[in-house]
C-alpha positions as CSV (number, residue, x, y, z in Angstrom):
1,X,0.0,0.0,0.0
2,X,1.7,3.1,-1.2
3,X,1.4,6.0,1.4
4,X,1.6,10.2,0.9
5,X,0.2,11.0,4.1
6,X,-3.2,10.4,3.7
7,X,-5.3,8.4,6.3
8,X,-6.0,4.9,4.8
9,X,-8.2,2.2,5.3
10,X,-7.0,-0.6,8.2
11,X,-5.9,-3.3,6.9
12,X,-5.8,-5.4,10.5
13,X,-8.2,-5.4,13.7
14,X,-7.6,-4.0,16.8
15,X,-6.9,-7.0,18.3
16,X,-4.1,-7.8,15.6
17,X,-2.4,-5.1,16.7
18,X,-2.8,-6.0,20.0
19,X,-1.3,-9.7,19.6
20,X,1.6,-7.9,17.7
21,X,2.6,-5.5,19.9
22,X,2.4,-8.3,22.9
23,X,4.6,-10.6,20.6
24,X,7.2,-8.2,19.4
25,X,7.7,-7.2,23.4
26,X,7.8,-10.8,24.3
27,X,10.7,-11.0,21.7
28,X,12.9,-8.2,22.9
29,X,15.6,-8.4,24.8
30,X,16.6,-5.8,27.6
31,X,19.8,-5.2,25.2
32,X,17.6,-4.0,22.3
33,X,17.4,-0.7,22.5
34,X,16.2,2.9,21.6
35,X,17.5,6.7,21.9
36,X,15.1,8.3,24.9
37,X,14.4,10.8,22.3
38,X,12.2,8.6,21.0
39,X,9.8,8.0,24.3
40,X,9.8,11.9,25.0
41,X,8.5,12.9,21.3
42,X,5.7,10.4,22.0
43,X,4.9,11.7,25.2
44,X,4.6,14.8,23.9
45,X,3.0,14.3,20.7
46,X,0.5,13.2,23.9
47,X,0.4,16.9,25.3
48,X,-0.3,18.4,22.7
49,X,-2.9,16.6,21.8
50,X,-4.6,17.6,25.1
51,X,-4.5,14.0,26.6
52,X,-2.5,14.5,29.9
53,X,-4.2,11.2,31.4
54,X,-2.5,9.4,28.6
55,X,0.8,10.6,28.2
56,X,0.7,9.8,32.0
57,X,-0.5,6.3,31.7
58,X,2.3,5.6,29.2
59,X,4.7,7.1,31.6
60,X,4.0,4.6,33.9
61,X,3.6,1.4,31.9
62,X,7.1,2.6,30.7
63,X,8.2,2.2,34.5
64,X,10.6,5.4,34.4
65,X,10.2,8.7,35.8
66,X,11.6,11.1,33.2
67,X,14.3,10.0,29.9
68,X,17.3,11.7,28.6
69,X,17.2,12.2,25.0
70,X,20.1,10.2,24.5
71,X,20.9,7.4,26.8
72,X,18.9,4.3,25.6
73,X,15.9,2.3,27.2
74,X,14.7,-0.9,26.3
75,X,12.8,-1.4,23.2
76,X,10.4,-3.0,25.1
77,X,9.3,0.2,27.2
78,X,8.6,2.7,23.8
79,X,6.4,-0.4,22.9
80,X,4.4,-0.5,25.9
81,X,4.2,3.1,26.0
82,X,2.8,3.1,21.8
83,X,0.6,0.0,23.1
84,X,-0.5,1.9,25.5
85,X,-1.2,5.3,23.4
86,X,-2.5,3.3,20.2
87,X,-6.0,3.2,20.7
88,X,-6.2,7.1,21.6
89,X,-4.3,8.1,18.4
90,X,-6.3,5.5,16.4
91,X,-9.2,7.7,17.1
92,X,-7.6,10.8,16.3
93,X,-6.1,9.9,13.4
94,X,-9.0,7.1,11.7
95,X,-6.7,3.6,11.7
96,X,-4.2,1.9,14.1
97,X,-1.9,2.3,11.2
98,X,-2.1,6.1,10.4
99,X,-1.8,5.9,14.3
100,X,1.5,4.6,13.5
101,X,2.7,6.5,10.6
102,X,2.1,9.6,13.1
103,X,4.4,8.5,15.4
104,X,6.7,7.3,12.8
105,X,7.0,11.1,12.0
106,X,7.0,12.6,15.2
107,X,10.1,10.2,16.0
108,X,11.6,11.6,12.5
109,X,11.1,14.4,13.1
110,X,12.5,14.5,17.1
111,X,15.4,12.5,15.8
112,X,16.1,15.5,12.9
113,X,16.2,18.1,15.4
114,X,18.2,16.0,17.8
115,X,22.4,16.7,18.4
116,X,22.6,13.0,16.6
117,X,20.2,13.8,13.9
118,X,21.5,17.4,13.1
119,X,25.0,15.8,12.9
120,X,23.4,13.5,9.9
121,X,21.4,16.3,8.3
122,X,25.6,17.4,7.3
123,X,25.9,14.4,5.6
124,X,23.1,14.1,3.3
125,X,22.7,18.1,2.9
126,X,19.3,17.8,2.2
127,X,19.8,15.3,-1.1
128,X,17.5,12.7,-1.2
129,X,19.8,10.2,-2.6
130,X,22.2,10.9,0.0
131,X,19.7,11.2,2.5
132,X,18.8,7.1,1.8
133,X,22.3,6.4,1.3
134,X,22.4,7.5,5.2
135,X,19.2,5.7,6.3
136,X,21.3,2.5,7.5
137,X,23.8,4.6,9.8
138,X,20.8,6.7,11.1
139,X,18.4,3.1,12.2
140,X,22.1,1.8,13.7
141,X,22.4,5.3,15.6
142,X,19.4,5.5,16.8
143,X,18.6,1.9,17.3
144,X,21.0,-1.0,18.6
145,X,18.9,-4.0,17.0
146,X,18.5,-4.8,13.7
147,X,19.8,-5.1,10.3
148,X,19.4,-2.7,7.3
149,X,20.0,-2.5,4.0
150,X,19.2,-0.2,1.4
151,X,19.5,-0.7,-2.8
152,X,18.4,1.3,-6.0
153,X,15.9,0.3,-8.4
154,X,16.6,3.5,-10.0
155,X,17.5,7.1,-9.9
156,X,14.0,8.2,-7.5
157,X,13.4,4.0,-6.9
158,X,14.7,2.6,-3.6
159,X,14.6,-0.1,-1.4
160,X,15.0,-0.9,2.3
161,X,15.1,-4.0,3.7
162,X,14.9,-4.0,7.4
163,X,15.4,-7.2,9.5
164,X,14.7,-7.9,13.7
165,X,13.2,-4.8,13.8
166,X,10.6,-4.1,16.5
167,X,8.4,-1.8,15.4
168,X,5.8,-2.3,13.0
169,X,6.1,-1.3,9.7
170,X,3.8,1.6,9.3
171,X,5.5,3.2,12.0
172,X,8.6,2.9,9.9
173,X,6.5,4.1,6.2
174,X,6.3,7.4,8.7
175,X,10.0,7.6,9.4
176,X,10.7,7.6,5.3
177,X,7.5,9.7,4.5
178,X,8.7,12.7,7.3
179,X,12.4,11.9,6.2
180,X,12.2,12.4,2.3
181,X,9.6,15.5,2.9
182,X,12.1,17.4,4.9
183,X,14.5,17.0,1.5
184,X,11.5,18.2,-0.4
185,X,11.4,14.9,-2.7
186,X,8.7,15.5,-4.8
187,X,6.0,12.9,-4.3
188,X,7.3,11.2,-2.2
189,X,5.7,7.6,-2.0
190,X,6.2,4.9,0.4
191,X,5.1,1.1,0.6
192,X,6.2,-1.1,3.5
193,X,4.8,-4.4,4.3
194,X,5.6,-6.6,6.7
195,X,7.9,-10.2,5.5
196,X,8.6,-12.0,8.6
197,X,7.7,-11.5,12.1
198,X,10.0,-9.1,12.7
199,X,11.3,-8.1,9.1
200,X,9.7,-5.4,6.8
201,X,11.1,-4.2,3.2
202,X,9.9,-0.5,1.9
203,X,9.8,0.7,-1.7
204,X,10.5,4.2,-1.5
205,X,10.0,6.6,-4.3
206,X,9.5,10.1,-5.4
207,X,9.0,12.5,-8.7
């Protein structure tokens, strides 16, 4: 399903997404990690929305008191925190998945204007092709599980194969969609499905 942003029809239940977010927790260990910047964009992507009560309730099921844009946390704690905030943003946004997508951006978007993600905005200079080039050093920087890997179809054709990741793919069609914006690629499109359990591949496109 190619994705520009707009809200789309869901293509699982609720209570898919509910057996997949239990099953990719039960599958991390406390080794595989996340950047806190990550848990304090969601939290207040929360706020703003005016829902105190449930930024609140993902503070706790997170079981920390406050995070520090860089040190890491488990990935097991953002994913009870999204599990937590799903149902909330489903309703705001239409679908679990554009639920997702949101988030997908807000973390690009935290991660851009982070000391990390500033340091990669030098590197790709706001090219698109470089930008993806880069996409494997940002997931390792941010992220400590994982494999990525990233090939042209052509010039504006991409695509990323992403393996033992946590997060479910829409989340990630977010990521590439905020990503590839910011570089003002022209149309940008994005398609992610999920391969395996915990793999996902995206074709990512634009003009």
């Amino acid at each position: 399903m190619s994705q520009e942003g707009q809200v789309a029809m869901p293509r699982f239940t609720k209570e898919h997404w509910e057996s997949d977010f239990a099953r990719r927790i039960s599958l991390a260990a406390p080794t595989d990690t996340a950047r806190g910047v990550f848990c304090m964009g969601l939290l207040k992507a929360l706020e703003e929305l005016g829902d105190a009560e449930t930024a609140q309730r993902c503070l706790e099921a997170s079981g920390e008191q406050k995070f520090v844009e860089l040190f890491n946390y488990p990935i097991a704690t953002y994913l009870r925190m999204v599990s937590t905030a799903m149902h909330l943003l489903a309703e705001k946004y239409g679908t679990i998945e554009e639920a997702l997508r949101r988030i997908g951006r807000r973390a690009a978007a935290d991660f851009r204007e982070s000391s990390a993600g500033r340091a990669m905005g030098v590197m790709h200079g706001g090219d698109a092709r470089r930008l993806l080039d880069c996409l494997p050093v940002v997931y390792r920087v941010s992220l400590s599980f994982g494999m990525y890997e990233l090939s042209w179809v052509a010039p504006a054709h991409a695509r990323f194969r992403v393996k033992r990741t946590f997060i479910p793919y829409p989340f990630h069609e977010g990521v590439l969609l905020e990503l590839l914006e910011k570089v003002q690629a022209y149309r940008a499109r994005v398609r992610g499905q999920q391969t395996d359990v915990l793999d996902s591949e995206y074709e990512i496109s634009w003009g």
